[in-house]
C-alpha positions in Angstrom: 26.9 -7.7 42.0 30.1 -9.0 40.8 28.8 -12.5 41.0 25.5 -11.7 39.0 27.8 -9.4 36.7 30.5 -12.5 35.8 27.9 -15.0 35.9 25.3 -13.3 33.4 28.8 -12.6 31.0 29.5 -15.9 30.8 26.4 -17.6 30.7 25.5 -15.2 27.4 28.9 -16.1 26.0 28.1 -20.1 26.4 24.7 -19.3 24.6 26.1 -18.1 21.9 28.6 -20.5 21.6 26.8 -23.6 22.1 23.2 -22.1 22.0 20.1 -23.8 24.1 19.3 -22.8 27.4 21.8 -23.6 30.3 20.0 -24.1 33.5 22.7 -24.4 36.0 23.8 -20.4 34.5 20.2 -19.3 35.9 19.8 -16.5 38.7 20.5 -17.8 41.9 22.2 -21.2 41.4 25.9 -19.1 41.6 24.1 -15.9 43.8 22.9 -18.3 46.5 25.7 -19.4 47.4 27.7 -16.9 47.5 24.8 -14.9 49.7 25.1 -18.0 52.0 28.6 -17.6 52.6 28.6 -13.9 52.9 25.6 -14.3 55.7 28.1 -15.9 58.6 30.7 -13.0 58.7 27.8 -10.6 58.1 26.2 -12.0 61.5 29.4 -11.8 63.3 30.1 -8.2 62.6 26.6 -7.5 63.8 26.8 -9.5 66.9 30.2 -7.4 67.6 28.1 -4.3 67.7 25.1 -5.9 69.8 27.6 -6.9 72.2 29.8 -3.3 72.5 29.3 -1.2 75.6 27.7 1.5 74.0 23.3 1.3 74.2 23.2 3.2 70.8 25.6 1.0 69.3 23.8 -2.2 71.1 20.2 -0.8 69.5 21.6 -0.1 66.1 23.0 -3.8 66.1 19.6 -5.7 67.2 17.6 -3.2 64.8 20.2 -4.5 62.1 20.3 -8.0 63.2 16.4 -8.2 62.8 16.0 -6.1 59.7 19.3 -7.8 58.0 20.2 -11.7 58.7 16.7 -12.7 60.8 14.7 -10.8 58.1 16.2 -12.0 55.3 15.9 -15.7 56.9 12.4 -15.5 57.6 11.5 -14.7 54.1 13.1 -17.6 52.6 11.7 -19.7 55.5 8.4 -18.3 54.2 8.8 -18.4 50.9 9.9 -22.1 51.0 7.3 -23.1 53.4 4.5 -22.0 51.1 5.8 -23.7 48.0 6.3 -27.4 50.0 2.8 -26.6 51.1 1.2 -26.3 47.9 2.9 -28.6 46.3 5.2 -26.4 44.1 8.3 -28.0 45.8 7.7 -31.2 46.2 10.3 -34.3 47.6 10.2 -37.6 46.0 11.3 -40.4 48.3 13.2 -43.1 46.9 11.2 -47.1 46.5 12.4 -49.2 48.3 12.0 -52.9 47.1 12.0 -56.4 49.4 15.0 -58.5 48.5 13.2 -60.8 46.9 11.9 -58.6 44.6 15.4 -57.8 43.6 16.4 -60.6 43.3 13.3 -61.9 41.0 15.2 -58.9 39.2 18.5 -60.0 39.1 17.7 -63.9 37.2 15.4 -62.0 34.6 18.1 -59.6 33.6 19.7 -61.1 30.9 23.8 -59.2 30.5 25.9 -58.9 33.6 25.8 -55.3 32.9 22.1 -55.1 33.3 22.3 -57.2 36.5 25.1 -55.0 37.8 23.1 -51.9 36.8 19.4 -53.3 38.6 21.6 -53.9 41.8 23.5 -50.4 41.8 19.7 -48.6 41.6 18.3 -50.9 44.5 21.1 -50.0 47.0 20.8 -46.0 46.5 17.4 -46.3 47.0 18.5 -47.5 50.4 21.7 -45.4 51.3 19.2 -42.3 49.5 16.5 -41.5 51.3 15.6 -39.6 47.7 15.7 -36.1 45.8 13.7 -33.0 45.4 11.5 -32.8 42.1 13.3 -29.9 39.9 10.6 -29.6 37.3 9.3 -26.4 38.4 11.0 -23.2 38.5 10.3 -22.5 42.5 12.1 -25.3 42.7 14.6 -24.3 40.3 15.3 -20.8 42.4 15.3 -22.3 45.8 16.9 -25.8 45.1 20.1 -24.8 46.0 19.3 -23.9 50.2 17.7 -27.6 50.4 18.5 -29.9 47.7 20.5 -31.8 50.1 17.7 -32.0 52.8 14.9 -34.5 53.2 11.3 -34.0 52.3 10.0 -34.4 55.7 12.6 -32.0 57.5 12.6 -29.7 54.7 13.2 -27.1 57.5 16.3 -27.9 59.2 18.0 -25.9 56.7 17.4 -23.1 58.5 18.8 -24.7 61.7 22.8 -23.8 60.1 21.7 -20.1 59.9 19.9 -20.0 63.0 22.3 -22.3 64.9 25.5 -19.0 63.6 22.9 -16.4 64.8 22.8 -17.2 68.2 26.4 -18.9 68.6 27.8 -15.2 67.3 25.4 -13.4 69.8 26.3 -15.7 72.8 30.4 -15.2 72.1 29.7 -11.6 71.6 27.4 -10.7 74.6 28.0 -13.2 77.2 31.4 -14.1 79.3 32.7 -16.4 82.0 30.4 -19.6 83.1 26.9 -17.8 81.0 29.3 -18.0 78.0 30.6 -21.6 78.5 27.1 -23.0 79.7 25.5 -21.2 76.3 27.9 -22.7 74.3 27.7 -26.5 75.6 24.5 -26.0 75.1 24.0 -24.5 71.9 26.5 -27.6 70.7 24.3 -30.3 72.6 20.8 -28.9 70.7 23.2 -29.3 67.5 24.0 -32.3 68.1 20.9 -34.0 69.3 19.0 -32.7 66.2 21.5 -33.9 63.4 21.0 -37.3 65.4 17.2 -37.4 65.8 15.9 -35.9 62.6 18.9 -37.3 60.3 18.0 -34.4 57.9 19.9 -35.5 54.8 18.9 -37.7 51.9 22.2 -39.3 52.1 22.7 -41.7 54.6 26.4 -41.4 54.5 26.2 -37.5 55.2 24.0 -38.3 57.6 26.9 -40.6 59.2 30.0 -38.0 58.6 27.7 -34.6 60.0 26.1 -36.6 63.2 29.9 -37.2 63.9 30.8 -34.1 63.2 28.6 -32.4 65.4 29.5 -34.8 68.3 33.4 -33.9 67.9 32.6 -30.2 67.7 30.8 -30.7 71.2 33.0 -32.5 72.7 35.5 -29.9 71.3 33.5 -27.1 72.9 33.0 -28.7 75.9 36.4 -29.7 76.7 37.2 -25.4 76.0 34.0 -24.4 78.6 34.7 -26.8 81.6 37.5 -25.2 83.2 35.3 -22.3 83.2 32.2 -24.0 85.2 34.5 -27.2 86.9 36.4 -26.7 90.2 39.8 -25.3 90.9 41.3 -28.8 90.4 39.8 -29.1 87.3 42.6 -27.0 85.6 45.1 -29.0 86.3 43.8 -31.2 83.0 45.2 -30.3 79.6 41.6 -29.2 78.3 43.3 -26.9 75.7 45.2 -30.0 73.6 42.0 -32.0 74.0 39.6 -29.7 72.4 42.1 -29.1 69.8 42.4 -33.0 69.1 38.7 -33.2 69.1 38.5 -30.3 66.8 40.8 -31.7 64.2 39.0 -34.9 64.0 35.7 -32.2 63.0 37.8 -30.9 60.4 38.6 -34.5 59.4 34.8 -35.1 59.1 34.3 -32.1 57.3 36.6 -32.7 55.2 35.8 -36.1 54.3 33.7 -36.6 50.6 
Protein backbone atom coordinates (compact mmCIF):
# COMPACT_ATOMS: atom_id res chain seq x y z
CA UNK A 1 0.00 0.00 0.00
CA UNK A 2 2.75 2.33 0.80
CA UNK A 3 4.41 1.40 -2.44
CA UNK A 4 1.17 1.95 -4.62
CA UNK A 5 0.49 5.14 -2.41
CA UNK A 6 4.28 6.85 -3.08
CA UNK A 7 4.33 5.53 -6.54
CA UNK A 8 0.85 6.84 -7.76
CA UNK A 9 2.09 10.49 -5.92
CA UNK A 10 4.80 10.72 -7.87
CA UNK A 11 3.95 9.49 -11.03
CA UNK A 12 0.80 12.29 -10.98
CA UNK A 13 3.39 14.86 -9.98
CA UNK A 14 5.82 13.86 -13.12
CA UNK A 15 2.54 14.19 -15.25
CA UNK A 16 1.95 17.28 -14.50
CA UNK A 17 5.23 18.42 -14.71
CA UNK A 18 6.35 16.99 -17.83
CA UNK A 19 2.89 15.78 -19.09
CA UNK A 20 2.55 12.50 -21.51
CA UNK A 21 2.15 9.20 -20.20
CA UNK A 22 4.99 7.56 -18.24
CA UNK A 23 4.96 3.84 -18.60
CA UNK A 24 7.51 2.66 -16.36
CA UNK A 25 5.14 4.71 -13.29
CA UNK A 26 2.27 2.06 -14.29
CA UNK A 27 0.74 -0.49 -11.72
CA UNK A 28 2.85 -3.15 -11.13
CA UNK A 29 6.26 -2.20 -12.57
CA UNK A 30 7.27 -0.85 -8.74
CA UNK A 31 4.41 -3.30 -6.85
CA UNK A 32 5.92 -6.40 -8.41
CA UNK A 33 8.80 -6.15 -7.17
CA UNK A 34 8.35 -5.30 -4.06
CA UNK A 35 5.60 -8.35 -3.74
CA UNK A 36 8.45 -10.52 -5.01
CA UNK A 37 10.72 -9.65 -2.33
CA UNK A 38 8.11 -9.67 0.41
CA UNK A 39 7.09 -13.43 -0.78
CA UNK A 40 10.55 -15.14 0.58
CA UNK A 41 10.28 -13.94 4.31
CA UNK A 42 6.52 -14.42 3.95
CA UNK A 43 7.29 -18.26 3.05
CA UNK A 44 9.67 -18.60 5.84
CA UNK A 45 7.45 -17.43 8.57
CA UNK A 46 4.88 -19.97 7.26
CA UNK A 47 7.20 -22.85 7.04
CA UNK A 48 8.12 -21.87 10.86
CA UNK A 49 4.60 -22.60 11.76
CA UNK A 50 4.17 -25.85 9.44
CA UNK A 51 7.21 -27.09 11.13
CA UNK A 52 6.18 -26.24 15.09
CA UNK A 53 5.11 -29.15 17.30
CA UNK A 54 1.74 -28.12 17.75
CA UNK A 55 -0.99 -30.12 14.88
CA UNK A 56 -3.28 -26.91 14.97
CA UNK A 57 -0.50 -24.71 14.46
CA UNK A 58 1.06 -27.33 11.71
CA UNK A 59 -2.67 -27.26 9.89
CA UNK A 60 -3.06 -23.47 10.07
CA UNK A 61 0.50 -23.17 8.37
CA UNK A 62 -0.21 -25.74 5.32
CA UNK A 63 -3.85 -24.21 4.95
CA UNK A 64 -1.90 -20.79 4.81
CA UNK A 65 0.94 -21.97 2.74
CA UNK A 66 -1.59 -23.23 0.05
CA UNK A 67 -4.11 -20.39 0.26
CA UNK A 68 -1.16 -17.60 0.55
CA UNK A 69 2.35 -18.16 -1.38
CA UNK A 70 1.26 -21.59 -3.64
CA UNK A 71 -1.98 -19.79 -4.41
CA UNK A 72 -0.92 -16.71 -5.24
CA UNK A 73 1.94 -18.55 -7.44
CA UNK A 74 -0.40 -20.61 -9.31
CA UNK A 75 -2.40 -17.68 -10.51
CA UNK A 76 0.37 -15.89 -12.04
CA UNK A 77 1.63 -19.24 -13.47
CA UNK A 78 -1.85 -19.34 -14.92
CA UNK A 79 -2.33 -16.15 -15.84
CA UNK A 80 1.03 -16.03 -17.80
CA UNK A 81 0.62 -19.38 -19.23
CA UNK A 82 -2.62 -18.36 -21.03
CA UNK A 83 -1.27 -15.12 -22.47
CA UNK A 84 2.17 -16.95 -24.13
CA UNK A 85 -0.46 -19.31 -25.33
CA UNK A 86 -2.51 -17.07 -27.18
CA UNK A 87 -0.12 -15.10 -28.23
CA UNK A 88 -0.66 -11.96 -26.01
CA UNK A 89 2.88 -12.39 -24.64
CA UNK A 90 4.86 -13.20 -27.09
CA UNK A 91 9.14 -13.64 -27.26
CA UNK A 92 11.00 -12.45 -30.11
CA UNK A 93 14.27 -14.35 -30.66
CA UNK A 94 17.10 -12.49 -31.82
CA UNK A 95 18.52 -13.19 -35.99
CA UNK A 96 21.27 -14.52 -36.11
CA UNK A 97 23.29 -13.86 -39.40
CA UNK A 98 26.34 -16.15 -41.06
CA UNK A 99 29.59 -14.22 -40.96
CA UNK A 100 29.64 -13.70 -44.31
CA UNK A 101 26.67 -11.96 -44.34
CA UNK A 102 28.17 -9.64 -41.84
CA UNK A 103 30.69 -9.09 -43.32
CA UNK A 104 29.11 -8.34 -46.95
CA UNK A 105 27.77 -5.74 -44.29
CA UNK A 106 30.78 -4.39 -42.97
CA UNK A 107 32.49 -3.29 -46.81
CA UNK A 108 29.03 -1.71 -47.81
CA UNK A 109 28.82 0.47 -44.77
CA UNK A 110 30.34 3.54 -45.72
CA UNK A 111 31.58 5.66 -41.91
CA UNK A 112 33.54 3.67 -39.43
CA UNK A 113 30.79 4.58 -37.17
CA UNK A 114 28.26 2.67 -39.20
CA UNK A 115 30.64 -0.33 -39.46
CA UNK A 116 31.22 -0.14 -35.72
CA UNK A 117 27.46 0.16 -35.14
CA UNK A 118 26.49 -3.13 -37.82
CA UNK A 119 29.11 -5.20 -35.77
CA UNK A 120 27.87 -4.19 -32.20
CA UNK A 121 24.02 -5.39 -33.35
CA UNK A 122 25.47 -8.79 -34.88
CA UNK A 123 27.31 -9.84 -31.65
CA UNK A 124 24.10 -9.24 -29.26
CA UNK A 125 22.25 -11.05 -31.40
CA UNK A 126 24.65 -13.83 -30.41
CA UNK A 127 25.43 -13.23 -26.61
CA UNK A 128 21.17 -12.33 -26.57
CA UNK A 129 19.30 -15.01 -27.16
CA UNK A 130 16.40 -11.96 -27.58
CA UNK A 131 13.55 -9.95 -25.65
CA UNK A 132 9.89 -10.23 -24.88
CA UNK A 133 7.55 -8.08 -27.20
CA UNK A 134 6.17 -5.10 -24.75
CA UNK A 135 3.53 -3.78 -27.14
CA UNK A 136 0.67 -5.15 -25.32
CA UNK A 137 -0.44 -4.27 -22.00
CA UNK A 138 -0.44 -8.14 -20.59
CA UNK A 139 2.80 -7.82 -21.36
CA UNK A 140 3.20 -4.57 -19.90
CA UNK A 141 1.66 -5.97 -16.30
CA UNK A 142 3.56 -9.10 -16.26
CA UNK A 143 6.89 -8.07 -17.88
CA UNK A 144 8.57 -7.57 -14.89
CA UNK A 145 8.38 -11.63 -13.43
CA UNK A 146 10.01 -12.76 -16.88
CA UNK A 147 11.52 -10.07 -18.93
CA UNK A 148 14.80 -11.65 -18.22
CA UNK A 149 13.66 -15.26 -19.20
CA UNK A 150 13.68 -16.95 -22.60
CA UNK A 151 10.73 -17.53 -24.86
CA UNK A 152 10.95 -21.17 -24.81
CA UNK A 153 11.43 -21.53 -20.83
CA UNK A 154 9.11 -18.90 -20.12
CA UNK A 155 8.38 -21.04 -17.06
CA UNK A 156 11.37 -21.34 -15.13
CA UNK A 157 10.48 -18.22 -13.43
CA UNK A 158 8.50 -19.93 -11.25
CA UNK A 159 11.37 -22.42 -10.37
CA UNK A 160 13.04 -19.27 -7.81
CA UNK A 161 9.61 -19.26 -6.00
CA UNK A 162 9.11 -22.81 -5.94
CA UNK A 163 12.80 -23.72 -5.52
CA UNK A 164 12.28 -20.97 -1.53
CA UNK A 165 9.03 -22.96 -0.98
CA UNK A 166 10.34 -26.18 -0.45
CA UNK A 167 13.99 -25.19 0.69
CA UNK A 168 11.98 -23.16 3.72
CA UNK A 169 9.70 -26.24 4.40
CA UNK A 170 12.72 -28.83 4.36
CA UNK A 171 14.88 -26.52 6.98
CA UNK A 172 11.74 -26.04 8.98
CA UNK A 173 10.33 -29.70 9.14
CA UNK A 174 13.05 -31.94 8.59
CA UNK A 175 16.48 -32.57 10.82
CA UNK A 176 19.59 -34.66 10.91
CA UNK A 177 20.62 -36.82 7.60
CA UNK A 178 16.57 -36.21 5.93
CA UNK A 179 17.56 -32.51 6.28
CA UNK A 180 21.10 -32.71 4.74
CA UNK A 181 19.99 -35.28 2.02
CA UNK A 182 16.93 -32.76 1.10
CA UNK A 183 19.04 -30.03 0.93
CA UNK A 184 21.92 -31.56 -1.40
CA UNK A 185 19.28 -32.43 -3.27
CA UNK A 186 17.16 -29.58 -3.65
CA UNK A 187 20.76 -27.69 -4.63
CA UNK A 188 21.65 -30.48 -7.22
CA UNK A 189 17.84 -30.08 -9.10
CA UNK A 190 18.96 -26.24 -8.98
CA UNK A 191 21.79 -26.63 -10.37
CA UNK A 192 21.15 -29.09 -13.11
CA UNK A 193 18.30 -26.98 -14.37
CA UNK A 194 20.09 -23.47 -14.63
CA UNK A 195 22.69 -25.77 -16.68
CA UNK A 196 20.28 -27.67 -18.99
CA UNK A 197 17.61 -25.14 -19.86
CA UNK A 198 20.06 -21.95 -19.68
CA UNK A 199 16.79 -19.93 -19.01
CA UNK A 200 18.07 -16.42 -19.58
CA UNK A 201 18.25 -14.28 -22.74
CA UNK A 202 21.70 -13.27 -21.75
CA UNK A 203 24.31 -15.52 -22.27
CA UNK A 204 26.50 -13.94 -19.76
CA UNK A 205 23.78 -14.36 -16.99
CA UNK A 206 23.49 -17.51 -18.12
CA UNK A 207 27.42 -17.95 -17.39
CA UNK A 208 27.50 -15.94 -13.82
CA UNK A 209 23.86 -17.92 -12.38
CA UNK A 210 25.02 -21.64 -13.64
CA UNK A 211 28.14 -20.73 -11.50
CA UNK A 212 26.35 -19.52 -9.05
CA UNK A 213 24.26 -22.36 -8.48
CA UNK A 214 27.28 -24.77 -8.61
CA UNK A 215 29.05 -22.77 -5.66
CA UNK A 216 25.85 -22.64 -3.61
CA UNK A 217 25.85 -26.58 -3.96
CA UNK A 218 28.97 -27.19 -3.38
CA UNK A 219 28.44 -24.69 -0.39
CA UNK A 220 25.52 -26.82 0.83
CA UNK A 221 27.07 -29.87 0.41
CA UNK A 222 30.25 -29.25 2.10
CA UNK A 223 27.53 -27.98 5.45
CA UNK A 224 25.38 -31.56 4.93
CA UNK A 225 28.23 -34.23 4.67
CA UNK A 226 29.32 -34.40 8.11
CA UNK A 227 25.79 -35.12 8.79
CA UNK A 228 25.45 -38.34 6.28
CA UNK A 229 29.65 -39.18 6.14
CA UNK A 230 31.37 -41.37 8.77
CA UNK A 231 32.83 -40.55 12.11
CA UNK A 232 36.18 -39.71 10.41
CA UNK A 233 34.67 -37.54 8.23
CA UNK A 234 34.62 -34.69 10.91
CA UNK A 235 37.80 -34.39 11.30
CA UNK A 236 37.69 -32.10 7.82
CA UNK A 237 37.15 -28.42 8.21
CA UNK A 238 33.73 -28.53 6.28
CA UNK A 239 32.58 -25.35 8.07
CA UNK A 240 35.57 -22.84 6.41
CA UNK A 241 34.89 -24.68 3.09
CA UNK A 242 31.30 -24.05 2.71
CA UNK A 243 31.93 -20.63 3.85
CA UNK A 244 34.72 -20.17 1.07
CA UNK A 245 32.39 -21.70 -1.46
CA UNK A 246 29.67 -19.48 -0.32
CA UNK A 247 31.57 -16.25 -0.68
CA UNK A 248 32.64 -17.01 -4.14
CA UNK A 249 28.23 -17.24 -4.64
CA UNK A 250 28.09 -13.94 -3.22
CA UNK A 251 30.91 -12.91 -5.66
CA UNK A 252 28.73 -14.25 -8.59
CA UNK A 253 25.87 -12.61 -7.29
CA UNK A 254 27.26 -9.79 -7.07
CA UNK A 255 28.91 -9.54 -10.23
CA UNK A 256 26.99 -7.04 -13.11
Amino acid sequence: VVVYIFRRSLQCALQRRFGGHLDFMDFPNWEGPVGITLFFPIVDAVAAVVGSDCSGWVTLGVVALTIGPMGYLAYILRKIFRHVLTGRMKYQYATKKPWYEVQRSLRKAGSTWMKITILSHEISSYVEAGCWDDSTEEAKFWGFLIDEIRGDVFLFFAWAFIYKVFTSLVLWVSQGPPNASLMITLAVIDTGLHLYCRPYSEEYRNVKEGAMSITNALAITAVALPTLAAPGFLSLDFDVLAINLASYATYFALLT
